[in-house]
C-alpha positions, 0 to 999 in steps of 0.5 A, a space after each residue: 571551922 567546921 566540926 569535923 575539922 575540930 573532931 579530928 584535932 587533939 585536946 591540946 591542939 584545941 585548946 591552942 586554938 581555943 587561946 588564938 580565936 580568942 584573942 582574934 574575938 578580943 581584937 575584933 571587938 577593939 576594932 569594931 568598937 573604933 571603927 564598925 568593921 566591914 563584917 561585922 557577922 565575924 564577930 558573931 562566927 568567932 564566938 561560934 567557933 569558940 563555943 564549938 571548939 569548948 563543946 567538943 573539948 569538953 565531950 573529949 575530955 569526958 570520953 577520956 574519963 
């Protein structure tokens, strides 16, 4: 997901996705651990794209303020 992307989303729909992408890192994980994953650079993309939806989360908030 691209920032611009997440820019334009608002606070609760950041956080929505923030929960789902989550859950897809934990089940990515679970499933790595079971049997390696074809991909395992997804894992690595899941976290970045969370720490990406947090940032910008947090910069809005603030601007809010």
């Amino acid at each position: 997901m691209k920032t611009s992307e997440i820019n334009e989303m608002s606070i609760s729909e950041i956080e929505e996705r923030i929960d789902t992408e989550r859950a897809e890192l934990v089940r990515l994980t679970l499933n790595h651990n079971i049997s390696p994953l074809d991909n395992p650079m997804k894992i690595r993309e899941a976290r970045k794209n969370i720490a990406r939806m947090l940032t910008i989360l947090s910069q809005k908030q603030l601007n809010e303020k």
